[in-house]
C-alpha positions in Angstrom: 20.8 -3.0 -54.5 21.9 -5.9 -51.9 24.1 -3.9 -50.6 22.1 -1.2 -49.4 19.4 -3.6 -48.7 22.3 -5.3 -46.2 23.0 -1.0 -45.0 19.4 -0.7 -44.1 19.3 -4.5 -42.2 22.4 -3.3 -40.1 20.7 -0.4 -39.4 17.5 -1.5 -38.3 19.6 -4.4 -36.4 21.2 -1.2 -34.0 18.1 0.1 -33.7 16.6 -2.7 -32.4 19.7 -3.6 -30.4 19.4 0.2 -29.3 15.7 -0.1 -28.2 16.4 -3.6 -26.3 19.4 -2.0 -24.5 17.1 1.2 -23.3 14.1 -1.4 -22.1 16.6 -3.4 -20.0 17.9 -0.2 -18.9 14.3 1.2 -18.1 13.3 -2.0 -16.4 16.1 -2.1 -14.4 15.9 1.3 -13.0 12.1 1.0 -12.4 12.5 -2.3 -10.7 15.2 -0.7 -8.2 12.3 2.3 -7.9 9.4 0.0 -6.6 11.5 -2.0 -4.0 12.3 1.4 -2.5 10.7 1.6 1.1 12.3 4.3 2.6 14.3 7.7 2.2 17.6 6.5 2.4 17.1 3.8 0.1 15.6 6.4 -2.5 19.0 8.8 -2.1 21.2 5.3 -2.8 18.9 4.7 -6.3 18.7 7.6 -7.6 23.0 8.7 -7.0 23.6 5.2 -8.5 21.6 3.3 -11.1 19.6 6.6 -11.8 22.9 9.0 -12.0 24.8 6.7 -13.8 22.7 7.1 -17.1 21.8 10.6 -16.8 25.2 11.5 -15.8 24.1 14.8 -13.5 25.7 16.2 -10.8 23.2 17.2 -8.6 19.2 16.6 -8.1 16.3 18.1 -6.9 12.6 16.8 -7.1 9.8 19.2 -6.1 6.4 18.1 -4.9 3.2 19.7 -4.7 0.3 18.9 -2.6 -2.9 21.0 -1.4 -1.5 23.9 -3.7 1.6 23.9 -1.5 5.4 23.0 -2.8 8.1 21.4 -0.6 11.4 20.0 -1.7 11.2 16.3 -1.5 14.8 15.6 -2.1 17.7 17.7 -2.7 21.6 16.6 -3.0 22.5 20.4 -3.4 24.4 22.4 -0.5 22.2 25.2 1.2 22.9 27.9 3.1 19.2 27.3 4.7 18.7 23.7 5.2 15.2 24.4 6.5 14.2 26.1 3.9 11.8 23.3 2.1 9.0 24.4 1.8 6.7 27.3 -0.1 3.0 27.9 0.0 2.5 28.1 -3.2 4.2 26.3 -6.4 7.0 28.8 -8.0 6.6 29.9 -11.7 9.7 27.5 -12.9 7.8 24.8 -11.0 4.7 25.8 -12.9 6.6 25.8 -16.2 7.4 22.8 -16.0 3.9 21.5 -14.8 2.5 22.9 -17.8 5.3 21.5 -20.7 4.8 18.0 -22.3 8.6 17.9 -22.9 12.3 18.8 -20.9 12.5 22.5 -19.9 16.2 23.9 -20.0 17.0 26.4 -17.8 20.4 28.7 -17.8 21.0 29.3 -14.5 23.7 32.0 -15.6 20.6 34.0 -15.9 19.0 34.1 -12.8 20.0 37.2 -10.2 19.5 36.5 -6.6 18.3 40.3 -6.6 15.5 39.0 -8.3 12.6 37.5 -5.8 11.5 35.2 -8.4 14.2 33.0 -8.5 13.9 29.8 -6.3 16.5 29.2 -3.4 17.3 26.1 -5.4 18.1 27.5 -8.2 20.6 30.1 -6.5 21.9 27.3 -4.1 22.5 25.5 -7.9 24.2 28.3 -9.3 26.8 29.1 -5.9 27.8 25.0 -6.1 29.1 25.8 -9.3 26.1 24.2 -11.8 25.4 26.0 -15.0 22.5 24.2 -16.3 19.1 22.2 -15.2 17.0 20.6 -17.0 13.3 20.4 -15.2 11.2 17.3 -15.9 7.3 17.1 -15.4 6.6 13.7 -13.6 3.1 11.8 -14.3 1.1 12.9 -11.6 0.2 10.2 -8.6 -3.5 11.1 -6.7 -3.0 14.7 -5.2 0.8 14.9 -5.8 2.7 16.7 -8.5 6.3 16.0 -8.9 9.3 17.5 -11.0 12.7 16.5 -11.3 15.4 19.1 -11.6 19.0 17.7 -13.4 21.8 20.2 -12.4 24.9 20.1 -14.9 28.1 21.9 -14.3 28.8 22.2 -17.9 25.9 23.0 -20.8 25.0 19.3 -22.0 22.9 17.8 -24.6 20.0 15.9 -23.0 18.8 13.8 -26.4 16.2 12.0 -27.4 17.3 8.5 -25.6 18.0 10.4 -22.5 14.4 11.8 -22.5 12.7 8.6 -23.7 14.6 6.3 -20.5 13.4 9.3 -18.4 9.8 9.3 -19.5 9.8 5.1 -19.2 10.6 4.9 -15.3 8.7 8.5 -15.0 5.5 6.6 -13.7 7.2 4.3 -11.2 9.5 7.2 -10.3 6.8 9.2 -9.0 5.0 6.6 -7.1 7.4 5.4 -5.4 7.8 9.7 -4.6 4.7 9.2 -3.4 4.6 6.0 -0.8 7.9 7.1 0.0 6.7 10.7 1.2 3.8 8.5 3.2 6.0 6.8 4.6 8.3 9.3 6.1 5.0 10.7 7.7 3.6 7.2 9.0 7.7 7.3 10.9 6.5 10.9 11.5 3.4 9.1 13.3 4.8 6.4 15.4 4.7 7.1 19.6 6.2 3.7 21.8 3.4 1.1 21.8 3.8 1.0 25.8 4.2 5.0 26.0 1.7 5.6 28.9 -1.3 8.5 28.7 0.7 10.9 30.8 3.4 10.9 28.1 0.6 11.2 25.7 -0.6 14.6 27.3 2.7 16.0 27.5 2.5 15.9 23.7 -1.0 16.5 21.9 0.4 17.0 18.7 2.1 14.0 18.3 -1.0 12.4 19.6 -3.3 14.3 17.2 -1.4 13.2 14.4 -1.0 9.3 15.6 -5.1 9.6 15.4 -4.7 9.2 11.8 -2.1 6.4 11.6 -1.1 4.8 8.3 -4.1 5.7 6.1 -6.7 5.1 9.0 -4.7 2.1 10.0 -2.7 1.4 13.7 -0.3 0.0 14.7 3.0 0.0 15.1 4.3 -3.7 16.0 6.5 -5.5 13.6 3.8 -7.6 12.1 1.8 -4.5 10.9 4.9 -3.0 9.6 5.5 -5.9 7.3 1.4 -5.1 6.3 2.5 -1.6 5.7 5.6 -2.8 3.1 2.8 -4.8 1.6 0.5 -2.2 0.7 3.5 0.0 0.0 4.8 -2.6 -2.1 1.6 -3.6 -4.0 -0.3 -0.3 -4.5 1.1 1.0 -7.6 0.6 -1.8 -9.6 -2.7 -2.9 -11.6 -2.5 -6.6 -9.6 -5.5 -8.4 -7.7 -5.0 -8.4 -4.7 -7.0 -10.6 -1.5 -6.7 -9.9 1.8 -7.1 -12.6 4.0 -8.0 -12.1 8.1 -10.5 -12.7 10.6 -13.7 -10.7 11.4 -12.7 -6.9 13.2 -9.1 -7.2 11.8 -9.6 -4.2 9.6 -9.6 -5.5 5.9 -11.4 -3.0 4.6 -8.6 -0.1 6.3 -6.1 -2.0 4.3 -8.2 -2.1 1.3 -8.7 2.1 1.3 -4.8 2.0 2.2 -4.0 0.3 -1.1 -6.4 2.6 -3.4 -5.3 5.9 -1.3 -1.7 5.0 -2.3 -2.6 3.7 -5.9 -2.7 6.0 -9.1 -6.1 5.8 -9.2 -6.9 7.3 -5.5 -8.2 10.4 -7.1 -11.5 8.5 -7.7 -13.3 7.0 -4.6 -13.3 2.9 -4.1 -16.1 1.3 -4.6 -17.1 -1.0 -2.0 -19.9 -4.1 -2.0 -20.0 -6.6 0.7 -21.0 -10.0 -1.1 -22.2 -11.3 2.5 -24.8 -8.6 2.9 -26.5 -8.7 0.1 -29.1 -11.6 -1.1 -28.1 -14.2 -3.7 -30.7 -12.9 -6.3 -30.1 -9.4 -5.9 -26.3 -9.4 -5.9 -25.7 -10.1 -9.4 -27.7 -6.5 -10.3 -26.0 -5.2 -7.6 -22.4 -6.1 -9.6 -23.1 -5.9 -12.9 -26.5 -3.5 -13.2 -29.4 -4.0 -14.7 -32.0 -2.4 -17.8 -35.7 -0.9 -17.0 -38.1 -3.7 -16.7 -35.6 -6.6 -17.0 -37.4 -8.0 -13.5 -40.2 -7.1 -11.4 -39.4 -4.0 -9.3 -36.7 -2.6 -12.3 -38.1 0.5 -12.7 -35.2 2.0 -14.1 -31.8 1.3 -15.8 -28.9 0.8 -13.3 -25.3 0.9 -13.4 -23.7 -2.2 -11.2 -20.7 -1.2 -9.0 -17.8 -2.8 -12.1 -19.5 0.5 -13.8 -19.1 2.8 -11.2 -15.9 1.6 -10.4 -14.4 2.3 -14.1 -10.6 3.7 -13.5 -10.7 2.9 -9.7 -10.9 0.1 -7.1 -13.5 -2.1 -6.4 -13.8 -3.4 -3.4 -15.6 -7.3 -2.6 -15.4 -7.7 0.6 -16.6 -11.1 2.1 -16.1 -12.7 -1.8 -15.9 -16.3 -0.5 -19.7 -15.9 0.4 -20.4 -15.0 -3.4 -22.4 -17.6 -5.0 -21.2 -20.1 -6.9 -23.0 -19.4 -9.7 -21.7 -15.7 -10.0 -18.3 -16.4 -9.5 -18.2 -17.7 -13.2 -19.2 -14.3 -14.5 -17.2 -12.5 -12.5 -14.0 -14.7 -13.9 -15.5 -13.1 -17.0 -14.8 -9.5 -15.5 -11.5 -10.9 -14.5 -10.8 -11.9 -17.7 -12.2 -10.2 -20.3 -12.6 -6.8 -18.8 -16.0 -6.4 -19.7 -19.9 -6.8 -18.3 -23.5 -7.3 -19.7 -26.3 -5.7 -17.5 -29.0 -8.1 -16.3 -31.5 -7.6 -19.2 -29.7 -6.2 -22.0 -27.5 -7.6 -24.7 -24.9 -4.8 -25.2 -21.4 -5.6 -24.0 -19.9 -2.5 -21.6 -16.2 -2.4 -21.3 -15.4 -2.1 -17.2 -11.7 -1.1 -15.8 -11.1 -1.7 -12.3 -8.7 -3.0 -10.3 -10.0 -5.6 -7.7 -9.6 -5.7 -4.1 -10.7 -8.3 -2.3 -11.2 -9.8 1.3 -12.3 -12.9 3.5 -12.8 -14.5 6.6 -12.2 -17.7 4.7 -9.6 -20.1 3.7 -10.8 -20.1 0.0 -8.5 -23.0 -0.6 -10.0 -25.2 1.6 -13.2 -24.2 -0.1 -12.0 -24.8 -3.6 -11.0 -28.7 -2.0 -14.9 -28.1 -0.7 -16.0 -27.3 -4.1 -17.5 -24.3 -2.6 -15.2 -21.8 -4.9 -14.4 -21.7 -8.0 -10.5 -22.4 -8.6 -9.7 -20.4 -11.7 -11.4 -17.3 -10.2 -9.4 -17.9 -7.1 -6.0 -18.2 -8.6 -7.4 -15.0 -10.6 -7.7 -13.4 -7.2 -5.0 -15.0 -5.1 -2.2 -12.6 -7.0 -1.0 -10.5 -4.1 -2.3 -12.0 -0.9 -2.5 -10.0 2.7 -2.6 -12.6 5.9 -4.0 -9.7 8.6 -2.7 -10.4 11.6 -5.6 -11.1 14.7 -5.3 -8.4 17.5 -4.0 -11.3 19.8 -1.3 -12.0 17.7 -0.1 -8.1 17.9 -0.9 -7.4 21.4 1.9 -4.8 21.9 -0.5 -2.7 19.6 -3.5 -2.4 22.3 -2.6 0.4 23.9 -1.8 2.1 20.9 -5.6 1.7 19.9 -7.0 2.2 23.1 -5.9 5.5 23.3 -6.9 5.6 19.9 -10.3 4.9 20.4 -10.1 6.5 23.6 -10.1 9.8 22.1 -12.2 9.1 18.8 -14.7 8.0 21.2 -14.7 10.7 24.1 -15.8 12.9 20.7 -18.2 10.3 20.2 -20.0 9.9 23.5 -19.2 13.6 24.8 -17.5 12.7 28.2 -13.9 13.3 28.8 -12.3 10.1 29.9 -8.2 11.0 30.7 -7.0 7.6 30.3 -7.0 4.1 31.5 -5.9 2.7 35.4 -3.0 -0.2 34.9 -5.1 -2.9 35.8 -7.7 -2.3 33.0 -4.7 -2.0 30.4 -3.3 -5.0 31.6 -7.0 -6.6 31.1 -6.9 -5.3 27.7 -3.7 -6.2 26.7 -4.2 -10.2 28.5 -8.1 -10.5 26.6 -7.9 -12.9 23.3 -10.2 -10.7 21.8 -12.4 -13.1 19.3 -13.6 -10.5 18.0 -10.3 -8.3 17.0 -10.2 -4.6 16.5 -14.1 -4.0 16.7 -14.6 -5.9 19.5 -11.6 -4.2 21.3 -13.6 -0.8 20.3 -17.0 -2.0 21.5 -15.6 -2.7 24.9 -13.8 0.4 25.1 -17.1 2.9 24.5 -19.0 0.8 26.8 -15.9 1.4 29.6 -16.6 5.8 28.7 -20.3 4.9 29.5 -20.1 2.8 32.7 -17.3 5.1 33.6 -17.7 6.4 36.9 -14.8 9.2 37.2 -12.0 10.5 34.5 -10.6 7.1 34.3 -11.5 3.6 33.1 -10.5 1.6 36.1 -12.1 -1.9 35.2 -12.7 -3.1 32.0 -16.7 -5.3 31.6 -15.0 -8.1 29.6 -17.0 -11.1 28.8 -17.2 -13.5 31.4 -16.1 -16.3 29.2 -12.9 -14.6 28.2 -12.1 -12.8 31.5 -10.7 -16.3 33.2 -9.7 -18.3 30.2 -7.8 -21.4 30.9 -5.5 -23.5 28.5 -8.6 -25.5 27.8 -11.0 -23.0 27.0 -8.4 -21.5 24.9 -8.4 -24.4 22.3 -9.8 -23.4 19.1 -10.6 -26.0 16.3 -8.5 -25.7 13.4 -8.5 -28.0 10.1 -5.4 -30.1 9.8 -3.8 -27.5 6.7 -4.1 -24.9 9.3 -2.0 -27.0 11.7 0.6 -27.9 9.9 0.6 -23.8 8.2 1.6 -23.3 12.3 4.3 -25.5 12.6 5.7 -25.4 9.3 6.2 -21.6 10.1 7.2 -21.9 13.8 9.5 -24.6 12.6 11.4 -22.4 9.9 10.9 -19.7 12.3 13.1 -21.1 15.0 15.8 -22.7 12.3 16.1 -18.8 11.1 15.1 -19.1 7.6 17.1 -22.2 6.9 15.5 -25.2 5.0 18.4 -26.5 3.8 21.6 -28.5 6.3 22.1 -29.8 9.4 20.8 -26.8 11.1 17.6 -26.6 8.3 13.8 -26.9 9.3 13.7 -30.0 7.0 16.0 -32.0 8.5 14.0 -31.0 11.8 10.7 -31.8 10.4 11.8 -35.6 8.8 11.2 -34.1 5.4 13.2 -34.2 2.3 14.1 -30.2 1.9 12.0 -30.1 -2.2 9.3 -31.6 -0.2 8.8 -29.0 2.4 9.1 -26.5 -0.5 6.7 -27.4 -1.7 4.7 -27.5 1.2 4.9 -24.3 2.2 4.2 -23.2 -1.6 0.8 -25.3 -1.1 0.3 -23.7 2.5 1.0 -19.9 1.0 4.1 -19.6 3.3 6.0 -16.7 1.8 9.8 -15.6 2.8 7.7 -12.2 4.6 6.2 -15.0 6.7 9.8 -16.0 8.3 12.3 -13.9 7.8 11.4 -11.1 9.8 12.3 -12.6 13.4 15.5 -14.1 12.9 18.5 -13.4 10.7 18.0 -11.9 7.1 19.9 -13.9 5.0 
């Protein structure tokens, strides 16, 4: 009896061991997944980590979008290179759609007579492979992805094999997914400087720049550290605040992270906390019954409700009274609402989104803000970058809105004359990105030929001086600045004789901590200088 009590011990011991092994093995892979930004990094994880435990010899994922199939990545030898894509998904492509589990294909059984075979399979067969093994991947928004394994001998692909594959299946198909935006925001990019002339000589590329990165432009380097952000941040669950001045475009980035997130087939749901009056705002978030106040002449569902299995969007939050923040910790916390008037508790599941104009910890210090709910919030923070701080992006947007707004207006403005560019490009713009779009449409009306040869700025901006320039900024915000030019300038380094700390007469551990305090990450610094 002990001794088979001891057998079944052992066993469930290697089980255990077994199942541990697999989750380090899964987490590993899917880590490597997530920090993958680009094509080339994608082709290096998936012939090392990935091919190392699957043990294949060649790869092929499929992708399907607006009912039309394209090879997203394929290590197989072609005779047609070009040959990616289809318009319409092929019948192995759809078997494999439609199976909860591994499909095995013989590829000793496919004819390239017949003209229902793939190319890929064919290429497959010519490079010596005898067997693949076609993988459904969890769908991400619009796009649906399968993974083709090619063996050149008939393998067993067991039960562990299929349970790794289905544990980084999610992640895997994600990062398919930002990856494949990605290649089309590189698709996107013209020269920040490129003038209109060069933009004539090539309307397609100009038509397709319109869009940007999800409705977003720009192209300098501190919007392409935004665009590793959201790329890096929108398939997870996480909270995530986005911090920036009025006209910077929060709300873009906001749509940006749900369009890229695996719940972008529903729509966000937006509520601006500023806009709406303290006594109304908590129906407005949470609903209310009939009759629970004057004017409720019906029952309402709040916008957590609407929201369920999407994004919700609080734009302005640091304006949210003080005595709603506390309920919607609750939210936060405990996933669930009560409607103003009733007594029945409704679960809610959205992922939050926030923004501000605010430095919310200067208001927690203020007692202005709550600060559990903000460290609730502050999980994955965004610092949007003003417009003067990523001026070699104006004339990226002025053609932008050059052409958006021609549309708009119905006159047919060619372009802008050097010295209004230069006006442009030299304004501080207070007012960012809107502002910049005001002035323009106002240029297309005043305009007096096909070209906007002066641009109306403000009088108080057009001649600033040094002086007028000064803005007031509280003392965490000044030493924020230095801190970051400091580390800037020292490269990265904190530590040594050549370190920001020594610079700054400050023990090393204390300007650590510091920048942790100040929200200086390594994004912040190490993007200008060496990356070490």
């Amino acid at each position: 009896m002990n001794k088979q009590s001891d057998q079944n011990i052992d066993l469930m011991r290697a089980r255990l061991q077994e199942m541990q092994k697999d989750y380090m093995i899964i987490s590993s892979i899917t880590s490597a997944f997530a920090e993958i930004t680009d094509k080339k990094h994608f082709s290096i994880v998936l012939n090392q980590s990935f091919k190392n435990e699957f043990q294949f010899n060649e790869v092929l994922i499929l992708t399907a979008r607006d009912n039309k199939q394209e090879i997203f990545y394929s290590s197989l030898i072609t005779d047609k290179p070009d040959n990616n894509h289809y318009n319409s998904p092929d019948i192995y492509f759809e078997q494999c759609l439609q199976s909860s589990e591994p499909v095995i294909f013989y590829l000793k059984d496919f004819s390239e007579k017949k003209t229902s075979v793939p190319p890929y399979f064919i290429d497959a067969k010519k490079t010596g492979m005898h067997m693949a093994i076609g993988f459904c991947l969890p769908p991400v928004g619009d796009h649906k992805n399968v993974i083709f394994l090619f063996y050149k001998s008939i393998t067993e692909f067991n039960d562990r094999l299929e349970r790794i594959l289905r544990g980084i299946s999610t992640q895997l198909s994600i990062t398919i997914r930002n990856t494949f935006f990605s290649e089309k925001l590189d698709d996107f990019k013209i020269p920040a400087a490129s003038s209109h002339e060069d933009s004539e000589k090539s309307p397609k590329s100009k038509q397709v720049d319109k869009k940007g990165f999800h409705g977003i432009i720009g192209d300098s380097e501190a919007m392409q550290r935004i665009y590793q952000q959201i790329s890096q941040v929108a398939s997870s669950p996480s909270s995530v605040i986005i911090y920036g001045e009025t006209g910077t475009g929060k709300e873009l980035i906001a749509q940006a992270i749900h369009e890229l997130s695996s719940s972008s087939h529903h729509s966000m749901v937006r509520i601006n906390c500023a806009s709406i009056p303290a006594h109304l705002i908590e129906s407005e978030l949470f609903g209310h019954e009939k009759g629970s106040f004057t004017g409720a002449t019906e029952q309402r569902k709040g916008k957590f409700e609407q929201a369920y299995d999407s994004t919700i969007f609080l734009d302005e939050i640091g304006e949210l009274p003080l005595a709603l923040q506390g309920k919607l910790l609750r939210v936060l916390q405990e996933k669930e609402i009560e409607r103003i008037g009733g007594n029945k508790i409704i679960k809610v599941n959205a992922r939050i989104i926030a923004a501000t104009n605010r430095r919310l910890e200067e208001e927690v210090t203020k007692g202005n803000f709550r600060s559990d709910l903000f460290y609730r919030l502050n999980v994955f923070p965004i610092y949007l970058p003003a417009l003067r701080d990523r001026r070699e992006d104006i004339p990226l947007l002025a053609h932008y809105f050059l052409e958006k707004l021609n549309l708009k207006t119905g006159k047919k403005i060619k372009g802008f004359a050097q010295k209004a560019m230069h006006a442009m490009v030299e304004n501080t713009w207070p007012g960012n990105i809107r502002e910049l779009e005001n002035m323009i449409e106002r240029s297309i009306l005043t305009a007096k030929d096909g070209m906007i040869r002066k641009m109306d700025l403000p009088k108080l901006f057009e001649q600033i001086t040094a002086d007028q320039d000064f803005q007031i900024k509280t003392l965490c915000e000044v030493e924020r600045e230095h801190i970051l030019k400091t580390v800037e300038k020292c490269n990265g380094r904190i530590f040594g004789p050549q370190g920001a700390a020594l610079l700054l007469g400050l023990p090393p551990t204390t300007l650590i901590s510091k920048m942790q305090k100040l929200g200086i990450q390594k994004e912040h610094y190490f993007n200008k200088g060496d990356n070490r």
